[in-house]
C-alpha positions as CSV (number, residue, x, y, z in Angstrom):
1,X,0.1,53.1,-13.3
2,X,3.3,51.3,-12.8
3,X,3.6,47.5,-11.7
4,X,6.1,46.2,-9.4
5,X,8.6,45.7,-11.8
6,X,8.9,48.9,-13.1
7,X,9.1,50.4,-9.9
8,X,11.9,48.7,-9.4
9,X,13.6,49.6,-12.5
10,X,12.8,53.2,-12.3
11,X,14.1,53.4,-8.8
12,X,16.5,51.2,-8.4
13,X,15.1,49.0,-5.2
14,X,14.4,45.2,-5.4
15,X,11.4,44.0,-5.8
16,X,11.4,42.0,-2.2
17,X,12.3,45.6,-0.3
18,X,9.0,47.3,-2.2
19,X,7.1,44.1,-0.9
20,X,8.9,44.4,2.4
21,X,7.6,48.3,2.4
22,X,4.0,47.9,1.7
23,X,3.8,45.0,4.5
24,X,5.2,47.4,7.2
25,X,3.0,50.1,5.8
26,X,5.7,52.3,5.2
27,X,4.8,52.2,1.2
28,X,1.3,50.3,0.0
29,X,0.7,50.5,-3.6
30,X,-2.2,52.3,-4.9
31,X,-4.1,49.5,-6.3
32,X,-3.9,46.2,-7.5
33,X,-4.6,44.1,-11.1
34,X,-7.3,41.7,-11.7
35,X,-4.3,39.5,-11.1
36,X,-3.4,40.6,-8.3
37,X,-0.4,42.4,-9.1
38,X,0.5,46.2,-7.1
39,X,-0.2,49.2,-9.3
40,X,1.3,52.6,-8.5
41,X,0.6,56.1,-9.2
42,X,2.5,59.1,-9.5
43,X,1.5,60.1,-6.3
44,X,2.7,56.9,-5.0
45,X,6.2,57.1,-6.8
46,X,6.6,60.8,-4.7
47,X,5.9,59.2,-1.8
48,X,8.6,56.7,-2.5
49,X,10.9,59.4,-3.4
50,X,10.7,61.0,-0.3
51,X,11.1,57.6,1.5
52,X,14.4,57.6,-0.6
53,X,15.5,60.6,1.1
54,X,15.3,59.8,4.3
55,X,17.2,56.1,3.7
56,X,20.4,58.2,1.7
57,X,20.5,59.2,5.5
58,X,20.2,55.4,7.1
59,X,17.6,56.4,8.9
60,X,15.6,53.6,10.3
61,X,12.1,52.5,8.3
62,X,10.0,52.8,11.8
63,X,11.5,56.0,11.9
64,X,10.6,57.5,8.6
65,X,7.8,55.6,8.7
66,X,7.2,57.6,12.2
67,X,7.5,61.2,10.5
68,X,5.6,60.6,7.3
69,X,2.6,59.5,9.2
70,X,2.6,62.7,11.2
71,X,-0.4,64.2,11.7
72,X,1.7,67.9,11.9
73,X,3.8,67.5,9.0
74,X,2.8,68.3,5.3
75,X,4.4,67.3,2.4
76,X,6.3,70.9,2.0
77,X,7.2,70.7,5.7
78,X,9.0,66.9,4.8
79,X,10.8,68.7,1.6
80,X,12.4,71.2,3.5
81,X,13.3,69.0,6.5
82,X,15.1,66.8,3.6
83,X,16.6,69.6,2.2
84,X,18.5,70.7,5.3
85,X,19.5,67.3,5.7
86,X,20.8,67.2,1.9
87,X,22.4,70.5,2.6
88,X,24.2,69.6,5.6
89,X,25.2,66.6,4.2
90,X,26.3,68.4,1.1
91,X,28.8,70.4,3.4
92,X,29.8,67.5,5.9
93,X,31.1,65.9,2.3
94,X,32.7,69.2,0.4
95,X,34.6,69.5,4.6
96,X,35.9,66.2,3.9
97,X,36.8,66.6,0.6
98,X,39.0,69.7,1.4
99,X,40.6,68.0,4.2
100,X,41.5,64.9,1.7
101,X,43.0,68.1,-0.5
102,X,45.1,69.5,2.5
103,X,46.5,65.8,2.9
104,X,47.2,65.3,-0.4
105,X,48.9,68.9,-0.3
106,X,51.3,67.7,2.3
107,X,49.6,70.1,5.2
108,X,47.3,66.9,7.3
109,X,45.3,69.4,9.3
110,X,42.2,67.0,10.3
111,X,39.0,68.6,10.8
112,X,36.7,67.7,13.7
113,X,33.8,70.4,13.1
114,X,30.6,69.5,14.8
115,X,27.8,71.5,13.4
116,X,27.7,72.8,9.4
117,X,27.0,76.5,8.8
118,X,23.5,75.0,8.2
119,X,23.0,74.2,11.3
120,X,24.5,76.6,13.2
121,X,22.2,79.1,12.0
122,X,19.5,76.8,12.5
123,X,20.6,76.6,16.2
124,X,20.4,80.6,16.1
125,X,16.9,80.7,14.8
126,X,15.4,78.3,17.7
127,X,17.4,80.4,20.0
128,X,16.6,83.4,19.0
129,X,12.5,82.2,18.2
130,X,12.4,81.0,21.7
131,X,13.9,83.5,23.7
132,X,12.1,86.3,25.7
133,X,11.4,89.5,24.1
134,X,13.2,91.8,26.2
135,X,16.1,89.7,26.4
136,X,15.9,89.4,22.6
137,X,15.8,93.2,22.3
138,X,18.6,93.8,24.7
139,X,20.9,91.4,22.4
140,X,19.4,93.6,18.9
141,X,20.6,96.5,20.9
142,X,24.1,95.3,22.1
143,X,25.1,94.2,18.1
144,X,22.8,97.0,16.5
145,X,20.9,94.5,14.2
146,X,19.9,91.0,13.9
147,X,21.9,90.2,11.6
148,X,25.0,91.5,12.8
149,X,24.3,89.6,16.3
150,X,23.6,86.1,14.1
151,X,27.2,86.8,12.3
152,X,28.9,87.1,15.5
153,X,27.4,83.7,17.0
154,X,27.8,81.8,13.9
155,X,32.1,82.7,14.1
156,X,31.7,82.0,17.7
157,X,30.0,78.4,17.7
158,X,32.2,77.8,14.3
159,X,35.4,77.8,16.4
160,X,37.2,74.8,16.6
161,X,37.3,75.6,20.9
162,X,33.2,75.5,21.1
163,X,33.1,72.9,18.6
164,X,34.9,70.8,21.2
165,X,32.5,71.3,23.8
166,X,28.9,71.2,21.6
167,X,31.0,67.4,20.9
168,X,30.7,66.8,24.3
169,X,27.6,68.2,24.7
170,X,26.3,65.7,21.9
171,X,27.5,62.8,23.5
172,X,25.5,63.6,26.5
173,X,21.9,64.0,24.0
174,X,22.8,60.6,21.9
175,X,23.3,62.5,18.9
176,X,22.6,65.8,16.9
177,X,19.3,64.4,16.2
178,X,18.0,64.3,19.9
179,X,19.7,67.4,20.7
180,X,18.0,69.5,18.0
181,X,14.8,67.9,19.1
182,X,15.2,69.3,21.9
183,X,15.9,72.4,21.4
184,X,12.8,72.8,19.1
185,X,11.0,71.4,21.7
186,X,12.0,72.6,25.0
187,X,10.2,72.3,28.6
188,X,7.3,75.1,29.3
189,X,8.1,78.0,31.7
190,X,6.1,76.2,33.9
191,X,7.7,73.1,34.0
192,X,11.0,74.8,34.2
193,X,10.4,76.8,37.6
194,X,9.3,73.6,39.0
195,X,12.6,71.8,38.1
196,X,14.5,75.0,39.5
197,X,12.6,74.8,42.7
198,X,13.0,70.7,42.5
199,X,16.9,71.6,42.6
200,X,17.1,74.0,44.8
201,X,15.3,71.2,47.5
202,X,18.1,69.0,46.8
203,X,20.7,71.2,47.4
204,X,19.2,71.8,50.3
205,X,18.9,68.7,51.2
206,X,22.8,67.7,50.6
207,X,23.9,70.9,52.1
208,X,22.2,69.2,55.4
209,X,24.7,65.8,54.9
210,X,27.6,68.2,54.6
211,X,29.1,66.0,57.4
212,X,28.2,62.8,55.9
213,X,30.7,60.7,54.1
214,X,31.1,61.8,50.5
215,X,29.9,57.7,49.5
216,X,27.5,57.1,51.9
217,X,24.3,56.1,51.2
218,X,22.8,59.6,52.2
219,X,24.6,61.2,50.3
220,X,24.9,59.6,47.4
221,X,21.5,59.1,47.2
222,X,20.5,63.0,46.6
223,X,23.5,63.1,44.1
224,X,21.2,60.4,42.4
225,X,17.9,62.3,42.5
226,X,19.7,65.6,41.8
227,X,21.0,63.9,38.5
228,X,17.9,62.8,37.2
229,X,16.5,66.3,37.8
230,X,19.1,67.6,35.7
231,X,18.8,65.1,32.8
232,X,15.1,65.9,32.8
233,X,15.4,69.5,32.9
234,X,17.8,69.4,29.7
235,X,16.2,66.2,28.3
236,X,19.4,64.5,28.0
237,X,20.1,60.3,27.2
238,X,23.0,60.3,29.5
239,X,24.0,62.9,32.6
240,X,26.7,61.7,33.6
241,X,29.1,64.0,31.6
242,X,26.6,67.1,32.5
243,X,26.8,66.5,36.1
244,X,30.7,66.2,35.9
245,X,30.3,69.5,34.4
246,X,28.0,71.1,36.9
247,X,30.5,70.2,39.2
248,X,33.4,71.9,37.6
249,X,31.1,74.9,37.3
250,X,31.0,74.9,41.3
251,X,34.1,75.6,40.8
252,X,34.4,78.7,38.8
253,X,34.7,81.7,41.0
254,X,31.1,83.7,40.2
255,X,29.5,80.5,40.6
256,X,31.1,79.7,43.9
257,X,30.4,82.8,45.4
258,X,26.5,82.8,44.5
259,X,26.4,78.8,46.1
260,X,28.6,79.3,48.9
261,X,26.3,82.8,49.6
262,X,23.1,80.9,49.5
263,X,23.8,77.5,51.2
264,X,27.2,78.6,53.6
265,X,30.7,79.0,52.8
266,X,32.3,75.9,51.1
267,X,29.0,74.9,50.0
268,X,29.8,74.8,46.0
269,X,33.1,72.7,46.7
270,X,31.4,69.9,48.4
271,X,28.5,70.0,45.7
272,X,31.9,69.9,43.6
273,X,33.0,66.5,45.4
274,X,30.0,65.3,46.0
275,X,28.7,64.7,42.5
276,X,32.7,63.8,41.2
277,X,32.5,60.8,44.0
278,X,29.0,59.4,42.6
279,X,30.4,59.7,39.1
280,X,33.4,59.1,39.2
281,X,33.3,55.6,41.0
């Protein structure tokens, strides 16, 4: 067993932040002295050190304190989760590094990547994990193995064009944290037809204001409800920058074709300018 003090030593933290811990709960000691002093175990110092891990990453206390109460999670399952963090870190800082050497070499070429390698090819395993079979076996078939198919996506989400949009894309989740949490969590089948059919009713419904003035109150109110559909569906912070992108999509000719063919001719343009004038204001 290990007092206070020694903790505090050993580890480095004050002894005020280990109080401060065991009277949110986040870290209690494992006993206490005849004097009232806290003990701690081995087990308790592992604890700690995992506690560590997530703070090298400023994460918040509630938060950790969130994930290591987790009824799902086991302490192998928080190790590798701190790994890929370390790892990704590891390769955020050795990025940097070699763009300080470039400077330093005269050639200031500033890099603006997104996602490490690391999590590229984490964003290929939820993909792949959670896609339908027979579209999963089509893809095997187009690139003649798995692994060929991951190689190809990891040089097409590492260039510095799709980097650009996933930064965008981030901005709309709040951060690469909430996006990856959705992605390994994402809305049932079920739930997802309903949203489609839930859009599909608004589009009708704005198709029917088609003569309406773009900032009227009719209007502008099914723009409304259509964007909170779509920041549901995709579980997003902010949808602002998503809707300004659906409406650009209006615009490309495939997509305008299969809008103006369902809902009349012109139909995707005035979606187009009907979501730029709510959003745009």
């Amino acid at each position: 067993m290990k007092t206070v003090k020694e903790v505090s030593e050993l580890t480095g933290i004050s002894v005020r932040t280990l109080h401060y811990y065991d009277e949110i709960g986040l870290f209690s000691p494992t006993d206490k002295s005849e004097s009232g002093y806290r003990l701690y175990d081995d087990k308790a110092l592992e604890l700690l050190q995992q506690i560590l891990f997530f703070r090298e990453f400023d994460i918040p206390l509630k938060e950790i304190k969130a994930v290591m109460e987790s009824p799902t999670l086991d302490r192998n399952r928080i190790l590798r989760m701190q790994r890929e963090m370390l790892v990704s870190k590891k390769e955020r800082m050795e990025r940097l590094i070699a763009s300080m050497d470039d400077i330093l070499k005269g050639d200031n070429r500033m890099d603006f990547t997104v996602f490490t390698k690391t999590e590229i090819e984490k964003m290929f395993q939820l993909m792949f994990d959670s896609m339908p079979k027979e579209m999963r076996q089509t893809a095997i078939g187009e690139f003649g193995s798995v692994e060929r198919w991951k190689k190809h996506y990891i040089e097409v989400v590492s260039s510095d064009d799709v980097q650009k949009r996933y930064a965008k894309v981030i901005e709309w989740y709040g951060g690469k944290d909430a996006y990856f949490s959705t992605l390994e969590n994402p809305i049932s089948k079920e739930v997802a037809e309903s949203y489609k059919k839930r859009e599909d009713a608004i589009r009708q419904k704005l198709i029917g204001r088609r003569g309406c003035d773009l900032n009227s109150f009719e209007v502008k109110g099914i723009i409304g409800e259509y964007g909170f559909v779509m920041k549901q569906i995709c579980q997003m912070k902010e949808e602002k920058g998503l809707m300004l992108a659906v409406a650009q999509s209006y615009r490309n000719m495939q997509c305008q074709q299969a809008i103006d063919e369902q809902y009349g001719e012109g139909a995707a343009e005035f979606f187009a300018q009907a979501i730029e004038a709510f959003y745009n204001e």
